[in-house]
Structure formats: C-alpha cells, structure tokens
Residue, then its C-alpha position, 0 to 999 in steps of 0.5 A: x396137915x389139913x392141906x396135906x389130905x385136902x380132897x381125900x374121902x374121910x377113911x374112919x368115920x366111926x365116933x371115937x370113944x373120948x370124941x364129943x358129939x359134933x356141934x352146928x355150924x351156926x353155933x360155931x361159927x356166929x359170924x356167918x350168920x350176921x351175929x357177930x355184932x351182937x356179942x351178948x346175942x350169941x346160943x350158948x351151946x349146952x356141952x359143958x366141955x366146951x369152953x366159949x371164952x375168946x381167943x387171945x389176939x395175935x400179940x399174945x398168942x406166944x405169951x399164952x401157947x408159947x410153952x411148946x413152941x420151938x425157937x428158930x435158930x439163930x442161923x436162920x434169923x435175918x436182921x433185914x429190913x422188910x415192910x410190913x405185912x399189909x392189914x386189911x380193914x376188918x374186924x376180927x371175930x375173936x380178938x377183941x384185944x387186937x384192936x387196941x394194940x394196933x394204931x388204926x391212924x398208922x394203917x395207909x392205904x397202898x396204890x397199885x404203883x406202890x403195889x408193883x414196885x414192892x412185889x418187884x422188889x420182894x423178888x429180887x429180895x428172894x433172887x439175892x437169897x436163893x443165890x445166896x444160899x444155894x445149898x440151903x435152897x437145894x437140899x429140901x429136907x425139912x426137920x421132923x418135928x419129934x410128935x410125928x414120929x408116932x405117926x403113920x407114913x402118908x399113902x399119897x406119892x411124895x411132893x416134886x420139888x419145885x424150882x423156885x429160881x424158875x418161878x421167881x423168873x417168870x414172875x419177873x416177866x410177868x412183872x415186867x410186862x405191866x407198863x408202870x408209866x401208864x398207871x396213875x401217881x395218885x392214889x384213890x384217896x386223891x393223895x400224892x405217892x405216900x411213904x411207900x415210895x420212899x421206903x420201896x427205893x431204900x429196899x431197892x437200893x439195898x438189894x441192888x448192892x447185895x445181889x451185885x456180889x453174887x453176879x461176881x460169883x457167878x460172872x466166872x461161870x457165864x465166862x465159860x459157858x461162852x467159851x463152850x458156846x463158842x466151841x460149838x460153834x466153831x464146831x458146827x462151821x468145821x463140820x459143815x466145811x468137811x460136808x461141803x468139801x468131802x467127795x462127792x460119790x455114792x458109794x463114797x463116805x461124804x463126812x470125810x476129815x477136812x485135811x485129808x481131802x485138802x491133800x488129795x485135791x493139792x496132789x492132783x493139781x499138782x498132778x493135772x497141772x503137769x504137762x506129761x499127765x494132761x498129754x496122756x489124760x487128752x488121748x485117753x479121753x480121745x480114744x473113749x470119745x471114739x469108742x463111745x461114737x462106734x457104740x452109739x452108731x452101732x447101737x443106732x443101727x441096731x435099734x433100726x434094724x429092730x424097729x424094721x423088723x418089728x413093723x416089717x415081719x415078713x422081710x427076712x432080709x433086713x435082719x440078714x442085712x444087720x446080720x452083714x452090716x455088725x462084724x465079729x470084731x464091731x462085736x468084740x469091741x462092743x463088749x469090750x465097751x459095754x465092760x469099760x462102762x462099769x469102770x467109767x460110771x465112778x469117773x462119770x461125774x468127773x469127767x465134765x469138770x476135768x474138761x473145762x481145767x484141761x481147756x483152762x490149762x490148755x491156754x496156760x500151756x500155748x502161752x507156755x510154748x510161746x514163752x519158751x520160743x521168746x526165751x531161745x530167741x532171747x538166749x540167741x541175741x545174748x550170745x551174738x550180743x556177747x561175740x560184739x561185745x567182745x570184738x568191739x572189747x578188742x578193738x578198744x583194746x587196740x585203740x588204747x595202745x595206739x593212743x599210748x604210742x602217740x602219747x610217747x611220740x608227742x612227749x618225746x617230740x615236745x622234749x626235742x622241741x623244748x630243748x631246741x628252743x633252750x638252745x636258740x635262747x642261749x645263741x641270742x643272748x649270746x649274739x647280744x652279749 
C-alpha cells in the first residue's frame, strides 16, 4: 500500500482521536545515529503504550504472526530447485536471534561470472514458466484479500499490464551482450569457481529440458506463420508482376489483373503476326505519314507568312500570297487532320513499338516468300521426277518381258540340244556294239 500512494500529498493531516502522539526519528530508528552498537545506551522513549521489546528474527516470524496469515494453494507451490537468496554480510538491527540460526561458515562469496550465469539461468527459468502456464500469466486478476473490501476504491488511473515475455527478452539481450570470456574465473578472494558453478550447470540442464517441451508446443504455430509469410510474399511479387505488365496509359487503370492482359497481349500477336493485318496496318501508317507531311509543310508556311508579316507590317501582299498559296481543300484537310489527332494521341505511345515488330516481321516475311517460291520449285521437280520415274517403271517392265521370252527360247533350245546329244550317244553305242 505504501507503494500504492507513493508521491501523493498527505490528504488527512488532523490527529486521529485513538492516534499517539508522533515520536523523533532518533529515537526510532538508533541505527542511523551510529547506536546501534550500544544496546544498553539506547533513550527509552517516555510513552508507556509503546512496547520496545525486539522484533523476532526471520525464522519466527510465522511462528508468532502466523495466526492470520493465508496459506498458498497447493496448486501454486513448485517443488523446483532454486538457489538461495544471497545474504549480504550485515547485521541486522533487530533480530539478534538470526544470527545464531544461520551458519556464517556456509555464507560464499559469489563472482560476477557466477553472477551472469545465474541471472541467465533464472530468466530462462521464468520463460519456461510463462510458456508454461500462459493463462495463468495472462488473466492479471489477483484475489482481494476479505479486509479490503471495507476499504475505499483508489482515485489513481488503474496499472497497465505489463508484458513480462517482452521484459524477460530484453533482459536476455542485455545479458547476451556482456562477453563472459572476457571476465576473470577467479574470484576476488583468489579462490578458483566456487560450488556455484556447479550448482548453476545442474539448473541449466534442468531447465533446458523443460523448456524444449514448450518449443514442441509452439513449433506448429511458427509452421504456419511461415506459410503466411511466404504467401505474402508471393503476394507482393504478383502484384508487382500485374504493375509491370499492366497497360501503359494515362487514362487507363495500370493495376489490371495479370491473366487478362496476358490474353489481349497473345491475341494481338496473333493478330499482328498475320500477313493481311500487317499489309493493312503498313498503308495506314503510309497515309498518316502523308498526311502528317502536308500539315507540317503547311503549318511551316504558315508560321513564315506570320513572321513576315509581324517583322514586315506594311507589305500587304505577302498575306495575299499565303492567302493564294493554302487552298480551300489544303484547308479541309487540315482539319480533318487536326481531328485525327485527338484519336491518334491514345495510339501515340504505340506507334514507336509497332514499327520496330513490323520491321522484325517484315523480315520474317521476305524469308517467307522465298521459301514458298523453294517450295513451287520443289512441287515442279516432284512431278517431273514422277513422269521419269514412271517412263523409266515401263521401260523396266519391257525389259523384264524380253527377259522372259529369252529365258523360254534358251530353255527350249537347251532341251532340243540335250535330246540331240541322247540321240548321237545312243548311235555310237550302237556302231561299237
């Protein structure tokens, strides 16, 4: 509570009716004044209600005020291992008793090393706590105790919360930057690492294995934020895509869809790649060419007629020259010109573009024209090849049948001869006989 109105100005300064009158500082408090040595020396103060008896030391405390004390819940209480609370060398004002309770051998003196590694491991005690219990850290709400419910409610605005992961995260930087290599291993006594190292690598250990069970917890949640992240990005890239292949205009949106436009731009390239199109498309850009060379030329002789006639104002004649020189029907048509050009001003950009693809494609197509010519060329050889090949088919024809009849006369002829011969055979056999 004293916290609580910490700063505030004192609103009820009247002296209570039950309120005993206000005792000096020096009296109540002997130790400031380099008494406290000297017990026995000590004012007594003259108030009869005040008891100046000594306070009990720390250890029976509860025993003496335990009466209205509340007992925690079994559910908060953790049965974990933690390293005792360090006790400076000092005496205590009251307690006299604490002193003979307490081993004043047992009493090390800790190092900065020793320091560092037990604040680390006291934070990543508290992470594994808050991440294990996150409802518990979250909800805020603290039980009133029954005695302040008589109370009144405080004017101040209430507390923020705070954000105990963020804390216990900066901290951890803080912690990281200090370079422990460079700190010394001994300790000011002279003495080598002292038990707390020991101790601080069992506590590491112990809480290295907890809090690997709530990185498994939390492992399915990084999982997806990576898959959003990586969405997004995907995201990013498309829409610059659709930015950088949108039309290019001023009056047209550039943050059209990226399909779409991959249509129309195929389509006409479909289009310009067709012979027809790219015929019509060079005679009208033909004709504006001539038509953009009349206005220029008239416009031209125009502007020198108005020059001649703002530096030479007492010659009437050369206005009746220009008069003489633009016709009603040079006229008509350069207003007819000057209306194509709100119609041109939207193909303008094009324009440039559209003649380097024709020259590209006007290649294309001489290469096409000389290979249709190769190809008439080629049909005409087929056929007279085919006429050849066909005389030359009869003539092989013909050669085979003479070849068959003289294969029946040499047959034939052989048989006649064979029999002959039989015939002479038998006449000699005969004649020797």
């Amino acid at each position: 509570m004293t916290t609580k109105y910490h700063g505030l100005p004192d609103i009820d300064t009247a002296q209570d009716i039950f309120e005993t009158p206000d005792e000096p500082d020096s009296l109540l408090r002997p130790g400031d004044s380099g008494l406290a040595e000297d017990e026995h020396n000590t004012i007594k103060p003259n108030s009869e209600n005040i008891d100046v008896s000594g306070l009990p030391g720390r250890k029976n405390v509860e025993k003496v005020f335990g009466r209205g004390t509340r007992r925690r819940d079994p559910k908060d209480l953790s049965f974990r291992p933690r390293l005792p609370p360090l006790s400076r060398h000092t005496q205590s004002t009251y307690s006299p008793s604490s002193s003979e309770d307490e081993d004043s051998g047992s009493q090390l003196k800790e190092s900065s090393i020793s320091r560092l590694r037990r604040l680390k491991a006291e934070l990543a005690q508290l992470e594994s706590e808050i991440s294990s219990q996150p409802q518990a850290s979250t909800s805020g709400s603290i039980p009133v105790p029954d005695g302040r419910e008589g109370k009144r409610k405080s004017v101040l605005l209430p507390k923020q919360p705070i954000n105990l992961i963020s804390e216990l995260n900066g901290l951890k930087e803080r912690l990281g930057k200090l370079d422990t290599d460079e700190l010394n291993l001994v300790d000011d006594d002279g003495r080598g690492p002292s038990e707390w190292d020991d101790r601080l690598k069992r506590l590491t250990e112990r809480v290295n294995s907890q809090s690997q069970e709530g990185r498994d917890v939390h492992q399915e949640d990084d999982e997806t934020s990576k898959r959003q992240y990586s969405l997004g990005e995907i995201d990013k890239r498309l829409a610059i895509l659709e930015n950088a292949l949108g039309p290019l205009g001023e009056g047209t949106n550039q943050n059209g869809p990226l399909i779409p436009t991959l249509t129309k731009h195929s389509h006409l390239l479909s289009l310009l790649t067709q012979p027809r199109q790219l015929d019509a498309i060079s005679r009208r850009i033909k004709l504006l060419l001539v038509d953009l060379d009349r206005a220029a030329s008239s416009s031209s002789k125009r502007n020198t007629t108005i020059t001649n006639l703002t530096t030479d104002p007492e010659k009437p004649s050369s206005s009746s020259t220009s008069n003489v020189n633009l016709s009603q029907s040079d006229y008509q048509n350069l207003q007819q010109l000057f209306g194509l050009l709100s119609r041109l001003d939207g193909y303008l950009p094009i324009i440039q573009p559209l003649l380097i693809r024709l020259r590209s494609l006007n290649e294309l197509h001489n290469d096409a024209a000389t290979i249709a010519e190769s190809l008439k060329q080629l049909k005409n050889q087929d056929k007279n090849n085919s006429t050849e090949i066909g005389q030359l088919q009869a003539i092989l024809d013909k050669l085979n049948k003479g070849l068959d009849q003289a294969v029946q006369g040499i047959m034939s002829n052989w048989s006649s001869t064979e029999g002959r011969i039989k015939g002479l055979e038998e006449r000699l056999r005969a004649l020797e006989n």
